[in-house]
N, C-alpha and C positions, 0 to 999 in steps of 0.2 A: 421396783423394776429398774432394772442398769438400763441407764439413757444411752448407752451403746445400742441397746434391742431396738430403742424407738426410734433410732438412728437408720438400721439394720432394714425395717418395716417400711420407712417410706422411703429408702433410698431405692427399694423393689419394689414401690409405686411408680418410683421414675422410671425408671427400666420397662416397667409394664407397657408403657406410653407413649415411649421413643420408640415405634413404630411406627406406620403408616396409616392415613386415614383413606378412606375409600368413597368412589364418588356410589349416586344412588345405584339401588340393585335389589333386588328380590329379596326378602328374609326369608332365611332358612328357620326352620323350627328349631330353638336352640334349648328347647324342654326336651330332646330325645333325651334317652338314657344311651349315654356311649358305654358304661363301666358303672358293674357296681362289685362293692366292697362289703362284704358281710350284709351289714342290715342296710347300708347307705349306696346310696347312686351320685352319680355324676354326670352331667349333664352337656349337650354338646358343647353349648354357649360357655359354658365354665372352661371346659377341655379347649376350645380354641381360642379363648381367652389364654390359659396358660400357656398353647402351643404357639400362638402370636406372641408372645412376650420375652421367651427364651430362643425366638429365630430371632428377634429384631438385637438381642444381645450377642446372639453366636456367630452372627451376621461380618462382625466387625472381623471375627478371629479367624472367618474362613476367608474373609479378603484376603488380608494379610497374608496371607499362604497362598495366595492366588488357587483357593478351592471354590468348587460350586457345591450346592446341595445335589446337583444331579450327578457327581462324580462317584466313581464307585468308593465306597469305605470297605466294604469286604466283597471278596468276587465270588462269583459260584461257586457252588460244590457240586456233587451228586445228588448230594441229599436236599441241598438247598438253592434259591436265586439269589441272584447275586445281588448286595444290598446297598443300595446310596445311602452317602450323609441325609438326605432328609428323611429314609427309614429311619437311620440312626439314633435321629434326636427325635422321633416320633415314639419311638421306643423306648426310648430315655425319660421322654416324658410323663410315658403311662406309667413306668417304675416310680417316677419322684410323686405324681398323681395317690398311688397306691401306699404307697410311705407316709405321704402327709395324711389320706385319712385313714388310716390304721392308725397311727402316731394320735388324731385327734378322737380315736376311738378307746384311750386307753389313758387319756388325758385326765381324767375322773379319779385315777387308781394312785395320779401324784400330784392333786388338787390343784389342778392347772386350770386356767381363765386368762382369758383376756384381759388383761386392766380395762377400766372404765374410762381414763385420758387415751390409750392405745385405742379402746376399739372407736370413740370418735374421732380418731383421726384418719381411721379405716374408713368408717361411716362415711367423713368427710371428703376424702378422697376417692371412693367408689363412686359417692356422686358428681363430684367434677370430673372424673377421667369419662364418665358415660354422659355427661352434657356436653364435655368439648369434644369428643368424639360420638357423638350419635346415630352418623351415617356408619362409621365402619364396625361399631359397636353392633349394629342392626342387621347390616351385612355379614356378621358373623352370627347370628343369629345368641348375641350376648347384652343381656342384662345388665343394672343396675348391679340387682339381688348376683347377679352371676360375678362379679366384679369384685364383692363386697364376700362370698362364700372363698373365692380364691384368695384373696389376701388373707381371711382370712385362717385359712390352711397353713400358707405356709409364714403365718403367727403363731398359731400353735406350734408348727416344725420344729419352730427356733426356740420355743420357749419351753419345749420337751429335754432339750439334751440337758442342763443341768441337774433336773431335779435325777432324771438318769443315771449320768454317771455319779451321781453321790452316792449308788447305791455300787459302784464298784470298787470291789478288794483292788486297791493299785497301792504296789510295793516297789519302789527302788532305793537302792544301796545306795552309799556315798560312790564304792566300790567300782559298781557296774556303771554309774555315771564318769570317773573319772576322765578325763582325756589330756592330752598332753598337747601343745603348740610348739608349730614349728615353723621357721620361715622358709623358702624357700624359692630358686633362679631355674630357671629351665630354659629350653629351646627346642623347636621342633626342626626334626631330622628328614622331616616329609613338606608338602605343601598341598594344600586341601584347594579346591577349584568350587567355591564355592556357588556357584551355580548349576553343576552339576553333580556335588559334591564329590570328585574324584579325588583319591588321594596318591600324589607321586613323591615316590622318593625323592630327596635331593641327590645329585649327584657325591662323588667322593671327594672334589675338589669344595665346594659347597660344608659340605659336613668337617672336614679338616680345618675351612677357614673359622664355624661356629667353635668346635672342642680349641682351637688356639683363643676362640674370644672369652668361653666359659674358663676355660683357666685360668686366664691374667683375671679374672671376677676373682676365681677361687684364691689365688693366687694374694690376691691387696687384700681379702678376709682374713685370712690366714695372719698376716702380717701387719696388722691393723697393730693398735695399742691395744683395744679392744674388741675382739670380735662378735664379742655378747650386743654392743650396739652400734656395729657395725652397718653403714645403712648400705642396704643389695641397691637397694634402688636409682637412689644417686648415683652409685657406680656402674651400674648396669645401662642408664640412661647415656653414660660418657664414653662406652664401650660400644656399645648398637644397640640403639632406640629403638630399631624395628622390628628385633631378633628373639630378643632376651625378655623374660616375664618375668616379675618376681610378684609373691606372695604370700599371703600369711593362709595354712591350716589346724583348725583341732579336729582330734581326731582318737579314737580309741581302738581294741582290736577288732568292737564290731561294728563299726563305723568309720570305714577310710574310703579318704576319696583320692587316693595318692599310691599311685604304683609300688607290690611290696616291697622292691629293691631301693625307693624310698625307704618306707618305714623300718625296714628292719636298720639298714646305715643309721636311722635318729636314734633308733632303739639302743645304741653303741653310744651314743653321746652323752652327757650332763647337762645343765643347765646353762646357756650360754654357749659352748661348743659348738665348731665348725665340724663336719665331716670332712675329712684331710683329701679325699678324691672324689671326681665327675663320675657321677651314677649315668651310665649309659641301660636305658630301658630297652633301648632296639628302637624308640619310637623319639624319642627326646635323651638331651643328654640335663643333666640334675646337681644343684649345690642344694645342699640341707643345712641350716643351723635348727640345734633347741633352744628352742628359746621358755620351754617351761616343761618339764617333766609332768608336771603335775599343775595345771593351770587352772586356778580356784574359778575363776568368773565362767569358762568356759563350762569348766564341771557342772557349777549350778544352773548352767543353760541348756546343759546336756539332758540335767536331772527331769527340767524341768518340760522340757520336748520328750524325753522317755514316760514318763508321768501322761501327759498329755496323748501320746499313742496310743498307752493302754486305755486309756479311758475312752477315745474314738474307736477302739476297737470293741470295748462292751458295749458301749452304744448299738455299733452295727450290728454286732451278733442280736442283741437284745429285739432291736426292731427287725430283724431279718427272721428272728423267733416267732413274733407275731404274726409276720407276712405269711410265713409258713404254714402260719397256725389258721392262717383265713382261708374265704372262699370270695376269687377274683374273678367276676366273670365279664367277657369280654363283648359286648353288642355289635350289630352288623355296621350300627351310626357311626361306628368308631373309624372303620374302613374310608367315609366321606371327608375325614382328614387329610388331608395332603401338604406336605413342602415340597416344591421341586423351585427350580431354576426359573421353569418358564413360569410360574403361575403366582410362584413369592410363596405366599402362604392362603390354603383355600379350603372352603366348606363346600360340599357339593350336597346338594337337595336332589332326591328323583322324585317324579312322579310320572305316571302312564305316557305323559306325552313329550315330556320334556327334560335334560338332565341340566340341571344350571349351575351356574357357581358362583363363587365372589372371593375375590380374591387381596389379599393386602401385598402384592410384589408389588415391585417398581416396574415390570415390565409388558407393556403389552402383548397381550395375544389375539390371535384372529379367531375367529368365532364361529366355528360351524352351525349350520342350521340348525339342530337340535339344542344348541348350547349357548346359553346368555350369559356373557362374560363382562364382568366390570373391575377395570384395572386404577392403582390408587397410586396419586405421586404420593413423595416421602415428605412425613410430617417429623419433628423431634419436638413437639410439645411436650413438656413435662406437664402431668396431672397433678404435683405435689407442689408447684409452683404458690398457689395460693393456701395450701390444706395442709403444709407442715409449721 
């Protein structure tokens, strides 16, 4: 087994865990069945176990963006309502849910297991993540055993793509890998308002003073001893620091990330070669050198990310085969899942008299008569602290 996987396994125990802990609260039954999969079920405690663990991760990324879970991600339609981020990754979830155990339903067919060091330290960490957390383990209506089936899912996950793509035909050329490196100076002819992201022209006086500064650039390459190691940079830095980018691309013809009136000017040159004039895109004005026709490292990097594609790509087909090939059925339990804004992340229990919930946000809420709510500050215990 590559100690990258065991790497891989409890660094998603840590993640599981930097969450929140929750104060006492009614258990939810977390033996319902939310989902089953062919012959296998899934269970509440399991499912918001998993759906706790990838909010307390996604968490970080929708700060950063200044998003909530209750903002819309997609807006109505006719046919449909309109769907929040925490639909989203509810949604998301039950797909990756259905992938891992299909994935561990098919495990058999490419003598896949667990290692005996790997699943003790599963073992081991299922029971420390549900002893240092017991109340909020509880209040999700999550197991020990529930802790210990989700890890280890997605142990199988990971330990499926290999044996997988060995069974995929992947062919590439020297050919189709080849790419060519080029350096290259630019300037933008607009100005982006980054807070709004508006983008305004610069004026003509503006744009006249940049093509006189891209020139005298063009102009000392041109006129170097050698333009082959000519450095853009340094010159570029003495000219305007503020204005002027320079950088290195590879690239091939199905593969550019660089405007065609770029490419096709490098496509004119040899190795080392200046391009004699400012490439005006309409958006940016452009100096190109080659600096490699045919750039061997680049190539085999190329090869090696083309190679790698295909094989991600048989994977998905392959498991998307199976999915196909099942039968998903979806329980009412599954509905008692909830992410929003106000609530963090919550399991709702009914019963005749009363609808309760428990929640892992950070954020209080008031509680109507009907509703027993218990709100949890933020914990970043790692589980794996003692058990890796």
């Amino acid at each position: 087994m590559k100690s990258g996987k065991k790497t891989l396994i409890t660094g998603v125990v840590s993640v599981l865990t930097a969450a929140t802990v929750l104060a006492g609260c009614g258990k939810p039954d977390g033996t319902t069945t939310v989902l089953k999969i062919n012959d296998e079920e899934i269970n509440l405690g399991e499912a918001a176990f998993y759906l706790n663990y990838t909010m307390a991760e996604e968490s970080a990324w929708l700060d950063m963006y200044g998003i909530n879970w209750d903002d819309t991600y997609q807006t109505a339609t006719s046919s449909q309502d309109a769907v929040t981020f925490g639909d989203s990754l509810k949604d998301s979830i039950k797909d990756n849910i259905v992938d891992a155990v299909v994935l561990k339903q098919h495990a058999d067919d490419y003598d896949v297991t667990i290692p005996d060091d790997l699943q003790s330290q599963i073992d081991e960490a299922a029971q420390y993540t549900y002893e240092e957390n017991q109340d909020a383990m509880d209040e999700m209506g999550t197991s020990e055993d529930d802790i210990k089936n989700v890890l280890e899912l997605i142990t199988i996950q990971q330990l499926m793509y290999d044996p997988i793509v060995a069974d995929a035909d992947v062919e590439v050329t020297d050919e189709q890998a080849a790419e060519c490196t080029v350096t290259y100076a630019r300037v933008a002819l607009t100005t982006t308002d980054t807070s709004t992201y508006t983008v305004t022209e610069k004026t003509d006086d503006e744009k006249a003073q940049l093509k006189t500064e891209m020139q005298q650039l063009l102009d000392e390459a041109l006129a170097s001893d050698d333009p082959a190691s000519f450095d853009f940079s340094t010159a570029a830095q003495e000219i305007d620091s503020d204005n002027i980018a320079v950088s290195t691309s590879s690239y091939n013809d199905d593969n550019k990330s660089l405007p065609d009136e770029v490419t096709e000017a490098a496509a004119e040159l040899s190795d080392g070669e200046v391009y004699t004039e400012l490439i005006d895109t309409g958006d940016y004005y452009y100096i190109v050198r080659m600096d490699a026709t045919y750039d061997e490292e680049a190539s085999a990097s190329n090869k090696e990310s083309l190679i790698s594609e295909q094989e991600q790509q048989y994977y998905q087909d392959t498991l998307d085969g199976w999915v196909n090939d099942s039968t998903v059925e979806t329980e009412k339990a599954w509905d008692t899942l909830e992410v929003t804004d106000q609530h963090g992340y919550s399991v709702k229990t009914v019963s005749t008299s009363t609808d309760s919930s428990v929640t892992s946000g950070s954020e209080s809420t008031t509680s109507e008569s009907t509703t027993s709510e218990s709100t949890a500050s933020e914990s970043t215990t790692s589980a794996v602290s003692s058990a890796s």
